[in-house]
C-alpha positions as CSV (number, residue, x, y, z in Angstrom):
1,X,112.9,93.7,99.2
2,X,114.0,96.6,101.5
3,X,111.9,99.3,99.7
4,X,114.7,101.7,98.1
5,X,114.9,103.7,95.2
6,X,116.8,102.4,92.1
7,X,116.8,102.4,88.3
8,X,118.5,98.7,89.3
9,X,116.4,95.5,89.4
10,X,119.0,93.1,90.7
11,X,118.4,90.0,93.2
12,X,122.2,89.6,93.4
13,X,122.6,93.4,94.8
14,X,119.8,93.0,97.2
15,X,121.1,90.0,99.0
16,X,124.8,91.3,99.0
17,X,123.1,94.7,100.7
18,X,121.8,92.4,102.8
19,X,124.8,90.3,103.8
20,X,126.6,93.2,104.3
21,X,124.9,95.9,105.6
22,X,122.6,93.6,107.5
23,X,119.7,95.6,109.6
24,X,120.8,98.6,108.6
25,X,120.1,97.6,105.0
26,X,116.4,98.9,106.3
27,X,117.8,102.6,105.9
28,X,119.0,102.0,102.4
29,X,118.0,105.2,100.5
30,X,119.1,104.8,97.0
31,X,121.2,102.4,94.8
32,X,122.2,103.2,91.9
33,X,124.8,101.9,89.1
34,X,127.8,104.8,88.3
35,X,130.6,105.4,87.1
36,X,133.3,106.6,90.0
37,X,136.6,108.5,89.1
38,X,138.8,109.0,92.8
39,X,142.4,108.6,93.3
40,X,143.9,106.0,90.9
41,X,140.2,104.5,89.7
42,X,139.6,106.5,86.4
43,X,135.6,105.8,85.4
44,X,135.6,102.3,87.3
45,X,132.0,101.1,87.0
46,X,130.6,101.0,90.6
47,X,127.7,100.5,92.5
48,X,126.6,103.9,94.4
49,X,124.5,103.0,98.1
50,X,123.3,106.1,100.3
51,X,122.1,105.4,103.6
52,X,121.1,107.4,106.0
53,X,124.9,107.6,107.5
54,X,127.3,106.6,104.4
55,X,127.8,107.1,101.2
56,X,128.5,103.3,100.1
57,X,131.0,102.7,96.7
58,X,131.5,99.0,95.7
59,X,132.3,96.8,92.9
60,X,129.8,96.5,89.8
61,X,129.3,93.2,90.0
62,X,129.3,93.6,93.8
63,X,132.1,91.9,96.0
64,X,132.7,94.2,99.2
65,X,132.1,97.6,100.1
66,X,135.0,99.4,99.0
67,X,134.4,103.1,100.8
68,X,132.0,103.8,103.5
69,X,132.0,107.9,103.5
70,X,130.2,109.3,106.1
71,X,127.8,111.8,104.6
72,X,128.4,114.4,107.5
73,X,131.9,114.1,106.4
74,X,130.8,115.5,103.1
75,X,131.8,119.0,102.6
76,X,129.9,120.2,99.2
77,X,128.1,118.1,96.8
78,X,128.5,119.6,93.3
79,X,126.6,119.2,90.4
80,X,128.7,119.6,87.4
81,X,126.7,120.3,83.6
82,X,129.6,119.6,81.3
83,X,131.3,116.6,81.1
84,X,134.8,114.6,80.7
85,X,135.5,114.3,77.2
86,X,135.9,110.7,77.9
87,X,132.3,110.8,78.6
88,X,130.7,110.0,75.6
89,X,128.0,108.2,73.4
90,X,125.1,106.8,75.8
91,X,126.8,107.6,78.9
92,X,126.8,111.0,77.5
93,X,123.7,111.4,77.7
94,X,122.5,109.3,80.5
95,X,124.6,110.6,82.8
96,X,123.9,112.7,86.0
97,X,127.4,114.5,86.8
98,X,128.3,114.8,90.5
99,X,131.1,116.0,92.5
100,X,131.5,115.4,95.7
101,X,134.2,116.6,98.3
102,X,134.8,115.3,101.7
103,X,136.9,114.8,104.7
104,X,139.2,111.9,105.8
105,X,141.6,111.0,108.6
106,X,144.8,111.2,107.2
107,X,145.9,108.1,109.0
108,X,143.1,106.4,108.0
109,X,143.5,103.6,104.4
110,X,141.4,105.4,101.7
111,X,140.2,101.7,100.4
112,X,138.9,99.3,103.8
113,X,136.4,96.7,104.0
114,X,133.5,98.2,105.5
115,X,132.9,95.6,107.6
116,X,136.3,95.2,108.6
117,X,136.5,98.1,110.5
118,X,134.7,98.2,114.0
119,X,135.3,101.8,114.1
120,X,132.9,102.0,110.8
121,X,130.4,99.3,111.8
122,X,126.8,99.7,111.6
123,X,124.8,100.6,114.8
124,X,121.7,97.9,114.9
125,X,119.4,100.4,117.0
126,X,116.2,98.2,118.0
127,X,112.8,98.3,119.6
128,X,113.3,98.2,123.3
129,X,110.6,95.5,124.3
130,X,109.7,97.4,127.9
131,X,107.9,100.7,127.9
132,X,110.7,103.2,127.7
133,X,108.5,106.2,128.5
134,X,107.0,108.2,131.7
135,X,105.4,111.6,131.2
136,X,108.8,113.5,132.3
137,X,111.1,111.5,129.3
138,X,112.9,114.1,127.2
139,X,113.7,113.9,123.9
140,X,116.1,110.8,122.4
141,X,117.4,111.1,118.7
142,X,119.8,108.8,118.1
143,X,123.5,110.2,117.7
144,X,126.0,108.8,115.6
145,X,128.4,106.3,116.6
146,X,130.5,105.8,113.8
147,X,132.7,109.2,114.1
148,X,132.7,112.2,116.6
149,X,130.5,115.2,115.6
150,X,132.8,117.3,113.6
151,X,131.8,121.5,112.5
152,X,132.3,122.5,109.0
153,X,133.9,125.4,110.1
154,X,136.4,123.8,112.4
155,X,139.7,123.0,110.7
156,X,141.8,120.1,111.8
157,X,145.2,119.2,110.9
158,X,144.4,115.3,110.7
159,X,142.0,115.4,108.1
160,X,142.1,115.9,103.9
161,X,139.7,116.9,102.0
162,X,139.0,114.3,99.1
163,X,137.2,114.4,96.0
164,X,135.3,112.2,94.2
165,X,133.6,112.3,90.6
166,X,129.9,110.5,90.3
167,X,128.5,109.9,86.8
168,X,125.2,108.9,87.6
169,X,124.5,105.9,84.5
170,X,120.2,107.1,85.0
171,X,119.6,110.8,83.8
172,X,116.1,110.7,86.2
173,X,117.8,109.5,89.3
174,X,117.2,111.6,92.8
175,X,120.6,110.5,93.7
176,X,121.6,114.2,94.3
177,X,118.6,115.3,95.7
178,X,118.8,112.0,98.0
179,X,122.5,112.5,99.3
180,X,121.6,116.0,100.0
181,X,118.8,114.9,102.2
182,X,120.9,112.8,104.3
183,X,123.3,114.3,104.6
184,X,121.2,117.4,106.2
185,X,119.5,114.8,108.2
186,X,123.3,113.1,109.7
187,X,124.3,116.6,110.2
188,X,120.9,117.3,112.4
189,X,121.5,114.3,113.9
190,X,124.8,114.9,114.8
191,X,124.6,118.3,116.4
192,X,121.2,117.5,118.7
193,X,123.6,114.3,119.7
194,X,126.1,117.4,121.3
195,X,123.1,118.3,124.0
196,X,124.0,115.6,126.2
197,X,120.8,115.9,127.8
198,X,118.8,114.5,124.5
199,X,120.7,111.4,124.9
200,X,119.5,109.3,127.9
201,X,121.7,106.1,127.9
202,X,119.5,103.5,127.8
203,X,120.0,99.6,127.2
204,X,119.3,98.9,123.7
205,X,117.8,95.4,122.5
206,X,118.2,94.1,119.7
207,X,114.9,92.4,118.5
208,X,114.0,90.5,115.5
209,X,111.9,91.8,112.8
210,X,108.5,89.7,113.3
211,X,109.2,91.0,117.1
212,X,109.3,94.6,116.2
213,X,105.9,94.4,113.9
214,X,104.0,92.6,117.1
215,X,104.9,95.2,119.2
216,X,103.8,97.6,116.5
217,X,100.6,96.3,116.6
218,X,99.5,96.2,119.9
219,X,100.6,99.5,120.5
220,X,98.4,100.8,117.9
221,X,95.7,98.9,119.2
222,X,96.6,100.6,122.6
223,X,96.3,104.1,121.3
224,X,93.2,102.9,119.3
225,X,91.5,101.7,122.6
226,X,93.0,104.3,125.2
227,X,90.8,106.8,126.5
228,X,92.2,109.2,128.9
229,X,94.8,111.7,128.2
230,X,97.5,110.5,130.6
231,X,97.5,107.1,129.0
232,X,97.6,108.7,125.2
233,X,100.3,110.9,125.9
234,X,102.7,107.9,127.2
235,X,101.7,105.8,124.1
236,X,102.8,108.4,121.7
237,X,105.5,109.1,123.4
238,X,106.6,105.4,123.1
239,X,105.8,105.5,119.3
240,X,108.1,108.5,119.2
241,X,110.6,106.8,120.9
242,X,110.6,103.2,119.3
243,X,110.7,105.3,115.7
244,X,114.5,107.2,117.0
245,X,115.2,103.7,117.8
246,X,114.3,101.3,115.1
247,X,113.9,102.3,111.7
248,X,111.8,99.3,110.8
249,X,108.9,101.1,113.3
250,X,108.5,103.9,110.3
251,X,108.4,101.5,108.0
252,X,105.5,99.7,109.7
253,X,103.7,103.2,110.5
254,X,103.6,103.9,106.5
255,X,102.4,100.6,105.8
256,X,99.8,100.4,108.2
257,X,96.0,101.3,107.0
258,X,94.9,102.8,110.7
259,X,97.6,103.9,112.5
260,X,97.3,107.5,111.5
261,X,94.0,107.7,112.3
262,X,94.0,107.8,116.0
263,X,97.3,110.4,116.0
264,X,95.1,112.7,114.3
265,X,91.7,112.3,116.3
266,X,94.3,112.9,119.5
267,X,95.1,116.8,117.6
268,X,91.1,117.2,117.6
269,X,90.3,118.1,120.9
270,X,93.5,120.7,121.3
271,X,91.7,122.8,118.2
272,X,87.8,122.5,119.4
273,X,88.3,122.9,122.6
274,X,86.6,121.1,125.7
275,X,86.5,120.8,129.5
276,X,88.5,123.3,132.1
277,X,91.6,125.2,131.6
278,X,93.4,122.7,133.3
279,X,92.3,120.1,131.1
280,X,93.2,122.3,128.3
281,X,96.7,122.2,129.2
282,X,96.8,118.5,129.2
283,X,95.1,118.2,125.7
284,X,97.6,120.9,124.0
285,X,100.6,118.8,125.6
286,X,99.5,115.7,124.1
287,X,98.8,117.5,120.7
288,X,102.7,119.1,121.1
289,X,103.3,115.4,121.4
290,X,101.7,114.1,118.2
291,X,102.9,116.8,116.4
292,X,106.7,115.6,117.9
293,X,106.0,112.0,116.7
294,X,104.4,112.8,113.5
295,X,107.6,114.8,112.8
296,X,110.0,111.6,113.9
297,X,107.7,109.4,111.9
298,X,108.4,111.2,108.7
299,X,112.0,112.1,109.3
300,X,114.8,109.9,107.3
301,X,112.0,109.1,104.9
302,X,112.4,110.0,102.0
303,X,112.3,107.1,99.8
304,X,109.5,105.4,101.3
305,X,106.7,105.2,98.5
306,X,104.5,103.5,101.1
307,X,104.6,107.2,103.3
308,X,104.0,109.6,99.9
309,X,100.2,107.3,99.6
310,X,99.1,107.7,102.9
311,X,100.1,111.0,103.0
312,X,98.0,111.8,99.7
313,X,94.8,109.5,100.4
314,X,91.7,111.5,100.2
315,X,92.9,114.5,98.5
316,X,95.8,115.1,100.8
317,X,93.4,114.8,103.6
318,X,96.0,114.4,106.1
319,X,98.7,117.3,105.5
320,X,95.7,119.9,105.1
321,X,94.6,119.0,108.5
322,X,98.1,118.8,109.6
323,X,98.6,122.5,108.0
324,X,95.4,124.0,109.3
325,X,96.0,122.7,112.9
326,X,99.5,124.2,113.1
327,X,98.5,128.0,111.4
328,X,95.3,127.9,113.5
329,X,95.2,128.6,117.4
330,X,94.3,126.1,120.0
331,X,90.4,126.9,121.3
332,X,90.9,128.7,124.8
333,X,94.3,130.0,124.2
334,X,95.4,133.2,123.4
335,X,98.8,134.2,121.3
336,X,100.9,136.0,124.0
337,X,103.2,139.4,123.3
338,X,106.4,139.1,122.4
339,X,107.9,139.9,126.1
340,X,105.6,137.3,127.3
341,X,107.1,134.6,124.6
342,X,110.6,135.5,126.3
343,X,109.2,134.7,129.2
344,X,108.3,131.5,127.9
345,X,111.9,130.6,125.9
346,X,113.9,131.6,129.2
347,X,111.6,129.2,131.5
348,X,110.7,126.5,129.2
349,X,112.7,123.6,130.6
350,X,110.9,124.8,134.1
351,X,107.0,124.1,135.1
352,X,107.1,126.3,137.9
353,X,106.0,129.6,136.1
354,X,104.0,130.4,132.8
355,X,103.0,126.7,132.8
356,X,100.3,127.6,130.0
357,X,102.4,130.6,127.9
358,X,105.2,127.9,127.9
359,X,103.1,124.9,127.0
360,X,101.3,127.5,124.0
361,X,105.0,128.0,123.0
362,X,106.1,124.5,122.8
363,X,102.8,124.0,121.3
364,X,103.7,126.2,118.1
365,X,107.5,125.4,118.0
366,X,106.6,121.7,117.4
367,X,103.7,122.9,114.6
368,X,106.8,124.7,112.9
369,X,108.9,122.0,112.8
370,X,106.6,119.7,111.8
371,X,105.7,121.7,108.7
372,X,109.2,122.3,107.6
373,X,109.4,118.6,107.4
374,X,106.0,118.6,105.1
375,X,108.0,120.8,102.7
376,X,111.2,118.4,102.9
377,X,108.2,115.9,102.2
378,X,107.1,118.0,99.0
379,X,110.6,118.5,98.0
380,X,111.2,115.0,97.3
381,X,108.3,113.1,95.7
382,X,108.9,114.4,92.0
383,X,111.8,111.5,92.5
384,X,109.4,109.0,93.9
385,X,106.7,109.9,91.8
386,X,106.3,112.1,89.0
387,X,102.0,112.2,88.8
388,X,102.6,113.4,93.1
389,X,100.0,115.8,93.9
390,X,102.0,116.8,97.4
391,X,104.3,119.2,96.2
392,X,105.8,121.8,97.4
393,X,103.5,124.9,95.5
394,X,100.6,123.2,96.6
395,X,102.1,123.6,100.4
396,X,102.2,127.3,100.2
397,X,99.5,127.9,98.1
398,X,97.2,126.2,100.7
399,X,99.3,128.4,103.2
400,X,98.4,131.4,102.0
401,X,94.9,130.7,101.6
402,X,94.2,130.1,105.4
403,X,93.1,133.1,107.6
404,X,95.7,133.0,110.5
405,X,98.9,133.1,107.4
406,X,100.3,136.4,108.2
407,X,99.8,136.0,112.0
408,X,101.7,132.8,111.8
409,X,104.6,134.0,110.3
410,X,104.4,137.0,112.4
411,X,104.8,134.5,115.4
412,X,107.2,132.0,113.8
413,X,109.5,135.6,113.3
414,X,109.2,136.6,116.8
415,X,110.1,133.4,118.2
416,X,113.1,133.2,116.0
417,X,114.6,136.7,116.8
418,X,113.8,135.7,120.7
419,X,115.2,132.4,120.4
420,X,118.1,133.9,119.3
421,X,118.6,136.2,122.3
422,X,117.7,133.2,124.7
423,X,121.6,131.7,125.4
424,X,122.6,128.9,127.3
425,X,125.3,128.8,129.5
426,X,128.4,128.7,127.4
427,X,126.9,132.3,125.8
428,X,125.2,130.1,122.5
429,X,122.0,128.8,121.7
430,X,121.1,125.1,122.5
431,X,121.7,122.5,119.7
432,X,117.3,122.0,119.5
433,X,117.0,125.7,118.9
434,X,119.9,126.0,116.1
435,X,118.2,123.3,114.4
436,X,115.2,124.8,114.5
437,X,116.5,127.9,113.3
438,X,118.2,125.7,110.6
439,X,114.7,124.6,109.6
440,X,113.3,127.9,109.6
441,X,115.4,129.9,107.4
442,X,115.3,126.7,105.4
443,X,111.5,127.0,105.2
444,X,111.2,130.8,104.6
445,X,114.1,130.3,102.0
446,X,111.7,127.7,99.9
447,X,108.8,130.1,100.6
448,X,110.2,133.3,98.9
449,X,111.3,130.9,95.9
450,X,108.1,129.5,95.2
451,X,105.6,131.7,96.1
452,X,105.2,135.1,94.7
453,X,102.8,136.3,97.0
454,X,105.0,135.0,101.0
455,X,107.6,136.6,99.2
456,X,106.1,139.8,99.3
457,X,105.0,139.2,102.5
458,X,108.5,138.1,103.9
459,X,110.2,141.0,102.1
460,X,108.0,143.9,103.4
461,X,106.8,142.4,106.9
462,X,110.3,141.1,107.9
463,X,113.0,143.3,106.1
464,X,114.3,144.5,109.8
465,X,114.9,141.3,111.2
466,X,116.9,139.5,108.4
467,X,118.7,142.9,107.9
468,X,120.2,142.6,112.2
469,X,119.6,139.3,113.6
470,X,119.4,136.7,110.3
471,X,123.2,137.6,109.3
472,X,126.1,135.5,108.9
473,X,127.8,137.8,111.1
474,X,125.0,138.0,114.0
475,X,124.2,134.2,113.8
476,X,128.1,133.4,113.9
477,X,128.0,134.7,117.4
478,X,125.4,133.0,118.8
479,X,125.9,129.2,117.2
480,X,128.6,127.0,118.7
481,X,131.2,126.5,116.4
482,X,131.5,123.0,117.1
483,X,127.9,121.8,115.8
484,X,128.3,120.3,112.9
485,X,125.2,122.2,111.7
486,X,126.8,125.3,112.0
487,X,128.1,126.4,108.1
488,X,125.2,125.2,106.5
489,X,123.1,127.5,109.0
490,X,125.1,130.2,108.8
491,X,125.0,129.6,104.3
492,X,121.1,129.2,104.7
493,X,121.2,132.5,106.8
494,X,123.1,134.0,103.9
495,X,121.0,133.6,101.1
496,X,117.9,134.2,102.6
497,X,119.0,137.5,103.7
498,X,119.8,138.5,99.9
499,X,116.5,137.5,99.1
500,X,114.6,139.3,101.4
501,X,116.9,142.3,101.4
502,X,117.6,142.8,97.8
């Protein structure tokens, strides 16, 4: 019904998901029968939700949500090889065993109705039905509203850490791999929700789901029929912006048959070039744009099987055009120096100077991004399908068989050690540029592990800048402590640097 992954086939589940959970049963991830040892419950068979927010824990036959953990309250997620000697027989060797530790308010009941607590309720984002968007509209992911953004590194006297044991009763289930994902993604979330100026308040609607898929529609049709750029930048910009919004917009987007279609023939013109410089500009905005909304629509994802076939129609037609537009560089452009891109970083919230060096910028930090969450992609469809031919060695082998490779990761280093020397006014980088950072190192990390060759490469070309600015102790003093992004940046940082430096 709702399009998750599970082992479970069960009507009974569905509908209490449903009842419970309501819209946000949309973001339902994974669902999968365990059994749960915490506090007094010794091997209590459970039924284990995660959602995009919450780790869910209730009753096997299920009665009421029993614990609703927020995953960015998660501090490590363990997986354990041996066993309880309990443990035995079938469930032996069936089992998946997982430990998880995480943080609660002391003055908070461990065991609460999930819907009994407003503090803990479920935020029903929706489509707005008027057009949200003008050309100047920044950025608007959606924070959390269920908890204040919280650092792993920041200790507070109110909370406890917990710990919970997970035997998994499906030996093949992603559940790990899953809760790892979104709980990266709520702590993304979380931190871009700390740059006030990403979160324009703005009335929210709540819309019904026939509604939504209308709306949908005739946008498509919009961007199908639209010919000037102006008019195509606004339209993406409102499918960008209905996807933060409404979940169910993604869902609709990976189920569609032509919606992707005219996002890509909008990144055509950017590469082969056409009309005056000034047009130029225009064109590699609006690709910036579509690579933005590309990014969103993907994003939170993961167990959509409807996004893995589009994504590998044709002979993964669309991620090697999506790979080969963000290595290549756009027709009439050229890359600048590295003083020139600090230029850029220091003035890119400004049009006034270096409109085009600042545009070319944005241009590639949006490529980056958007191809770190084409690995993420990779990472995860052995668990939605095992005869996948997106994975993540055909990624960088199809990397390092394009021309511009070692210029593009020449470029993505530079604009890493710059963005790092680029502070804000509290004397630490902005919340977008940690994450990106995050994503980064996170890319270059899976690089060096599954390719032999952009190991090499990463090792020999970029020894001197993991070695002085990609430390623990250099990146500690330029990330605010309070993002809850921080530790696992600062871990990321950590073990790429003994890779490349070893």
């Amino acid at each position: 019904m709702f399009g998750f992954l599970s082992s479970i086939n069960s009507v009974t589940l569905e509908s209490f998901l449903q009842k419970s959970l309501r819209e946000d049963a949309n973001r339902v991830r994974l669902c999968e029968s365990a059994m749960v040892t915490m506090g007094k419950e010794q091997y209590a068979l459970k039924f284990v939700v995660v959602t995009d927010r919450f780790l869910f824990i209730t009753q096997n036959p299920p009665e009421n949500i029993q614990y609703a953990i927020p995953v960015s309250n998660i501090t490590s997620i363990i997986y354990v090889s041996q066993y309880d000697s309990l443990i035995n027989g079938r469930d032996y060797e069936m089992s998946q065993h997982i430990t998880i530790h995480y943080d609660e308010n002391k003055r908070k009941k461990k065991k609460s109705s999930f819907r009994s607590d407003p503090n803990e309720s479920v935020n029903h984002d929706t489509l707005s039905t008027t057009n949200i968007l003008t050309k100047s509209l920044t950025p608007t992911f959606r924070p959390l509203t269920s908890m204040e953004p919280k650092s792993d590194m920041e200790s507070n006297s109110d909370t406890v850490t917990l710990k919970m044991d997970i035997y998994v009763r499906n030996q093949k289930s992603p559940f790990l791999a899953i809760l790892r994902a979104s709980r990266r993604d709520s702590l993304i979330l979380d931190t871009l929700s700390m740059q006030e100026e990403l979160f324009p308040k703005s009335q929210q609607h709540k819309v019904r789901r026939d509604i939504v898929e209308n709306l949908f529609s005739e946008l498509i049709t919009d961007l199908e029929g639209t010919s000037s750029l102006d008019g195509a930048y606004k339209l993406v910009r409102e499918l960008k912006a209905s996807s933060e919004r409404n979940f169910l917009v993604k869902k609709f987007f990976w189920r569609s048959s032509v919606a992707f279609a005219p996002l890509l023939d909008l990144i055509k013109p950017c590469l082969d070039g056409t009309g005056d410089i000034n047009l130029r500009l225009d064109e590699l905005e609006l690709c910036t744009s579509v690579f933005e909304t590309i990014s969103e629509l993907i994003f939170q994802c993961d167990h959509l099987v409807d996004r893995l076939s589009k994504l590998e129609a044709d002979s993964l037609r669309i991620p090697s055009f999506l790979i080969r537009s963000i290595l290549s560089t756009p027709f009439g452009f050229t890359w600048p120096t590295c003083h020139e891109i600090l230029i850029a970083f220091r003035n890119r919230r400004s049009d006034e100077e270096n409109i085009y060096l600042t545009a070319l910028t944005e241009w590639f930090i949006s490529g980056c991004r958007l191809l770190t969450v084409l690995v993420n992609v990779a990472k995860h469809t052995p668990y939605v399908s095992s005869r996948s031919a997106l994975t993540v060695d055909w990624i960088f082998n199809y990397i390092q068989n394009q021309n511009e490779m070692e210029n593009f990761f020449k470029r993505l280093m530079i604009c890493v050690v710059i963005c790092l020397d680029v502070n804000e006014s509290d004397g630490y980088i902005s919340a977008q540029d940690t994450v990106w950072i995050y994503q980064v190192v996170s890319f270059l990390n899976c690089a060096m592990h599954v390719s032999s060759s952009l190991s090499k490469l990463i090792k020999e070309s970029f020894a001197e800048e993991f070695k002085y600015y990609l430390q623990k102790t250099y990146i500690k003093n330029k990330i605010n402590p309070q993002f809850p992004l921080c530790f696992s940046l600062l871990e990321i940082c950590k073990e790429t640097s003994k890779l490349v430096l070893k």
